[in-house]
Structures are given as C-alpha cells and as structure tokens.
C-alpha positions as CSV (number, residue, x, y, z in Angstrom):
1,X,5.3,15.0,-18.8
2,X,2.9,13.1,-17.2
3,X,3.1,9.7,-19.2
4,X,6.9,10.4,-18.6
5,X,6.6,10.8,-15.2
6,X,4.5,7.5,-14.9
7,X,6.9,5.4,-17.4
8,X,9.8,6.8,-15.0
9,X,8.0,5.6,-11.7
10,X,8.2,2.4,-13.6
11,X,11.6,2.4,-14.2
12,X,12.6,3.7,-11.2
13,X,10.2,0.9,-9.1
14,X,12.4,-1.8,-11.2
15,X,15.4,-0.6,-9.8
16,X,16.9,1.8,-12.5
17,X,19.1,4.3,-11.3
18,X,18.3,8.1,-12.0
19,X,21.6,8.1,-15.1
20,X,19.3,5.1,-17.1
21,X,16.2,6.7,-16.5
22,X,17.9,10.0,-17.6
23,X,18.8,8.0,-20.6
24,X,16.1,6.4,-21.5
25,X,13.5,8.9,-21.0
26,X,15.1,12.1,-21.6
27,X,14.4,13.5,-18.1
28,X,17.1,15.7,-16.1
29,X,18.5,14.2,-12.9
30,X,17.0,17.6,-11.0
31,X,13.8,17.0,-12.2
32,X,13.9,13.1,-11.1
33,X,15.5,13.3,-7.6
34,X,12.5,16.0,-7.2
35,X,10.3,13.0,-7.9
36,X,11.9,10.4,-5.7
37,X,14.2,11.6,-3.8
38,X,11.7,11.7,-0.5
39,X,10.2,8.9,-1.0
40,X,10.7,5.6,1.1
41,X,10.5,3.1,-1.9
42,X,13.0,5.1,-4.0
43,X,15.5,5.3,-0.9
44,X,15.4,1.7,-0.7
45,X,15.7,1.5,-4.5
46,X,19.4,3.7,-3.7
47,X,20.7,1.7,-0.9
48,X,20.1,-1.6,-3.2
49,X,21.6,0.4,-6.3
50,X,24.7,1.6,-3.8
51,X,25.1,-1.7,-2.7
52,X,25.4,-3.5,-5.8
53,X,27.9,-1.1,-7.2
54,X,30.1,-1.2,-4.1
55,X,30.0,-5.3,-4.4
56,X,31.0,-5.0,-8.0
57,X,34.0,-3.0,-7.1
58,X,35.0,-4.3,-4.0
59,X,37.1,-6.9,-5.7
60,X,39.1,-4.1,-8.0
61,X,39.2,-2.0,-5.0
62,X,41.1,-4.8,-3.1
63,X,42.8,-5.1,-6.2
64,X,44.1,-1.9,-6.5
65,X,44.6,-1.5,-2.8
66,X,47.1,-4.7,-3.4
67,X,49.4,-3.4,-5.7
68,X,49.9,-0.3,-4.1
69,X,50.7,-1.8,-1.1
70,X,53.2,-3.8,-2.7
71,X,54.3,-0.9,-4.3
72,X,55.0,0.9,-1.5
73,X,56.5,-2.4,0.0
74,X,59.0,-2.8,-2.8
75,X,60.0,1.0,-2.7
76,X,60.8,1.0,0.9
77,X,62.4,-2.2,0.2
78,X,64.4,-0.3,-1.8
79,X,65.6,2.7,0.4
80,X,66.5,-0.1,2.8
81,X,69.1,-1.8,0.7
82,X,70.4,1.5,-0.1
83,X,70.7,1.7,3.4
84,X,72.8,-1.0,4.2
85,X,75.1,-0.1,1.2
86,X,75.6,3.3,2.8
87,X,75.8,1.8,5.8
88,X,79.3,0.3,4.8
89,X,80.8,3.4,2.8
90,X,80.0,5.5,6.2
91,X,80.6,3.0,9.1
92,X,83.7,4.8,9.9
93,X,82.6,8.7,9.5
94,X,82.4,10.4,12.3
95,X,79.8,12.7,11.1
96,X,77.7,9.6,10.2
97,X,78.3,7.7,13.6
98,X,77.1,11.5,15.3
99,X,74.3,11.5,13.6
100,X,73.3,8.6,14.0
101,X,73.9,7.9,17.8
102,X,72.0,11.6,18.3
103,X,68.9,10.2,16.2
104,X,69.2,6.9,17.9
105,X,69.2,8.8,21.4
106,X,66.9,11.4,20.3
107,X,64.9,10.9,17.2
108,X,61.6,9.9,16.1
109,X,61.4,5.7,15.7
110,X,58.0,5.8,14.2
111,X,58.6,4.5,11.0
112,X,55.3,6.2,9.8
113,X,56.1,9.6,11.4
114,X,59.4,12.1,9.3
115,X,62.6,12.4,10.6
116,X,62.6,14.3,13.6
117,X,64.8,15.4,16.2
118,X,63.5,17.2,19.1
119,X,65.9,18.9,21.9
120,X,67.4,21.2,24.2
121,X,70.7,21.9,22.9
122,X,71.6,23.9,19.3
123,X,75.3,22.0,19.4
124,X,73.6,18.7,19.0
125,X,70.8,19.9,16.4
126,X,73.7,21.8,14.5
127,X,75.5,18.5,14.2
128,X,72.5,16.5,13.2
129,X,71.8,19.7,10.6
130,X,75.6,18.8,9.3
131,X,74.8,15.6,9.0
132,X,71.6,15.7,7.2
133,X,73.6,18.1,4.8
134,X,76.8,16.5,4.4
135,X,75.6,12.7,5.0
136,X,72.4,12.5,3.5
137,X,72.8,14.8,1.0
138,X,69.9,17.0,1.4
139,X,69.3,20.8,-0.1
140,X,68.4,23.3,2.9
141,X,64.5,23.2,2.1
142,X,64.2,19.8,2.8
143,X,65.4,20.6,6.5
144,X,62.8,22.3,8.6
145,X,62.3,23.5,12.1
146,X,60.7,24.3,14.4
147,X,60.4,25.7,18.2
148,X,58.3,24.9,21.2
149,X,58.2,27.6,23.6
150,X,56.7,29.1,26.7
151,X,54.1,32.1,25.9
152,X,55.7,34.6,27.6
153,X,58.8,33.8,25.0
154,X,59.7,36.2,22.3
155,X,59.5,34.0,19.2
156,X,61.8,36.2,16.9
157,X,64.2,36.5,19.4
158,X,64.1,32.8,20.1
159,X,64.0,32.0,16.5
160,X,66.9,33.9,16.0
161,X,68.8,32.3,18.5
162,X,68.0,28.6,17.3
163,X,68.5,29.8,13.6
164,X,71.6,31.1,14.1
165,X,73.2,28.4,16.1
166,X,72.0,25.6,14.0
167,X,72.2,27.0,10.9
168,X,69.0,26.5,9.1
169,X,67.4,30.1,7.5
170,X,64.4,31.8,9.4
171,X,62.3,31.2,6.4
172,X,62.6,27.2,6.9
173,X,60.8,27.5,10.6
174,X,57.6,25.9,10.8
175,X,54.6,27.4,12.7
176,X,55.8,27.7,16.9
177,X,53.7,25.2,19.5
178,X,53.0,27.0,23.1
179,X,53.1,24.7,26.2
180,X,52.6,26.1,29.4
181,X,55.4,25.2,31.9
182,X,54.3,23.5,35.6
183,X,57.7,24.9,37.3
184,X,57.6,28.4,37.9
185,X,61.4,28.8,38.2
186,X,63.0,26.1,35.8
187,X,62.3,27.1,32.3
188,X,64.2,26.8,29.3
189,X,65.1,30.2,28.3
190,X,65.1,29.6,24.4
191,X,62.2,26.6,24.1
192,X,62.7,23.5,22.5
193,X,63.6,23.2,18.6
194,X,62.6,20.3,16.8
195,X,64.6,19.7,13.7
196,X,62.4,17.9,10.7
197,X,62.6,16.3,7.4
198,X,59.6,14.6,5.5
199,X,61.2,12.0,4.3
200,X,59.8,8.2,4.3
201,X,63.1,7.0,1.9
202,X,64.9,8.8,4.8
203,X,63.3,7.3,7.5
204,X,63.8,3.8,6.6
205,X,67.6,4.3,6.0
206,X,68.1,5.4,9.2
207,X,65.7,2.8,11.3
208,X,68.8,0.7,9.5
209,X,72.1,2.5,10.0
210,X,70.2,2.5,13.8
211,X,69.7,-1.3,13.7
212,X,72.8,-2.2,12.4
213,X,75.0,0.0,15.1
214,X,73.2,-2.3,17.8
215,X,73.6,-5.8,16.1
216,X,77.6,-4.5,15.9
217,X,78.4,-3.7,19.8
C-alpha cells in the first residue's frame, strides 16, 4: 500500500483524476479522496481537472442548448399557425369572441406563465370554462381552479359556491391562497377564483386569436 500510495501521489501531482488513478492502480475512490481530498495541491489539481472538462463540453453544451431552443421555437411556431387557422373557422362564434374578449380583458399575457383567468364573477369564469370546453377542446382535468380568499372564509363553502356556478368538479381545485383584506367593510363574500390551464400550445394560440381581434377593429 505504501509504494501504491507513493505511485498515486505521483499520478495524482500530474494531474490524473481520482477514475484514472482508480484505473491504473487498482485503488478505491474512498480510499483516494481520503488521501487528497484535504490537501491544497490536490484541490488545485480538481479545479484544473473541473475546468478542463467544463471547456471540453461547453461547445456540445451550447450545442445542445441550440437545438432545443429551436425546437421549442419551431413547436410554438407551430401552435401559432394553428392558431390563425382557427382563428378563421371561429371568427364568427360567439362563444369564441366571449372567450376571447374575457381573456383579453382579464387573462394572463405572459407568454411564459399558463392560461389564467382570475376574477370576481362565476358568470364570466363559467363562460370562459364553456369556452375552454367547447372551443378549445379540452377534457375537464386539464381545467383547474382555484380560490383566493379572506381567512375568516369557509373554504368548502366557498369552494362549493365557485364549483357549482362554474362548473368545474371540487376535485380539480388547486391548493386556496389567504390574503388579508385592508377594508374592514368591503369584502368579497366568496373570494376570488382563478380559473387555470397549463398549457404553452394554449397560450400561444390565444396571444393570437388576441392579436388578431385588435389588428381587425
């Protein structure tokens, strides 16, 4: 062990990492980083080692980061063709114009955030629910919710309220946010439901259907 662990100082002083010592000599990893690992000149040794492999991958890295942007690039590309396809079969539905105008007026522009529509009234959500069902064409687990309320708020009953008036299932709620309210008289006696759908194809079909409404008026 000892002429191993002097061949391995060696090694290790010439810049071999612990896998080619390993390899070469026969010695565990344990039982080398026990060796070196506290010790100033086999630190540097890493950082060196570290370096050099991060400079040999940096350019596949890149690479790889590249295409998937493009990737991405070419599938959101993609939705947004569909989009303006759609755009003329549903120009004239009224249930698309609703939906759109409410996510227009209401809805979530980030196009890295979901679809989301946050607000005070269950008419509005319902029709934006209808829309998202009978428009969009999505199956009721896609469509979440979820409700912002004061803590003195009973969030069953308030959860039954919204659920019931909108028409998405109790199950499909998402985890209630508390706010306290500043005005000790005006408060909204149900909260605030926020209706949700993670959807990026989604998103960038309706950032169109929303720009092509205000290029036409």
């Amino acid at each position: 062990m000892h002429e191993n662990k002097k061949e391995a100082i060696l090694l290790r002083k010439n810049g071999f990492a612990y896998t080619a010592i390993q390899n070469k000599l026969r010695i565990p990893k344990s039982t080398l980083s026990n060796w070196f690992s506290k010790l100033q000149w086999s630190k540097t040794i890493k950082r060196d080692l570290t370096k050099k492999a991060f400079l040999k991958t940096y350019p596949q890295l890149q690479a790889m980061s590249k295409a998937r942007s493009r990737m991405w690039e070419e599938w959101r590309e993609k939705a947004r063709i569909e989009g303006q396809r759609e755009f003329k079969n549903f120009s004239k539905n009224p249930l698309f114009i609703a939906g759109v105008m409410i996510y227009w007026g209401e809805g979530d522009k980030n196009p890295k955030n979901p679809v989301r529509v946050t607000n005070t009234d269950p008419h509005m959500l319902r029709i934006f629910r209808e829309f998202l069902k009978q428009i969009c064409k999505l199956p009721d687990e896609k469509i979440k919710a979820h409700l912002t309320l004061y803590p003195d708020l009973r969030e069953h009953v308030c959860k039954k309220f919204w659920a019931s008036l909108i028409g998405i299932k109790l199950g499909y709620f998402n985890k209630t946010q508390y706010i306290q309210g500043r005005h000790k008289t005006k408060r909204l006696h149900s909260g605030i439901c926020t209706i949700t759908v993670s959807s990026r194809q989604l998103k960038e079909k309706m950032l169109v259907w929303i720009r092509n409404f205000s290029t036409a008026m």
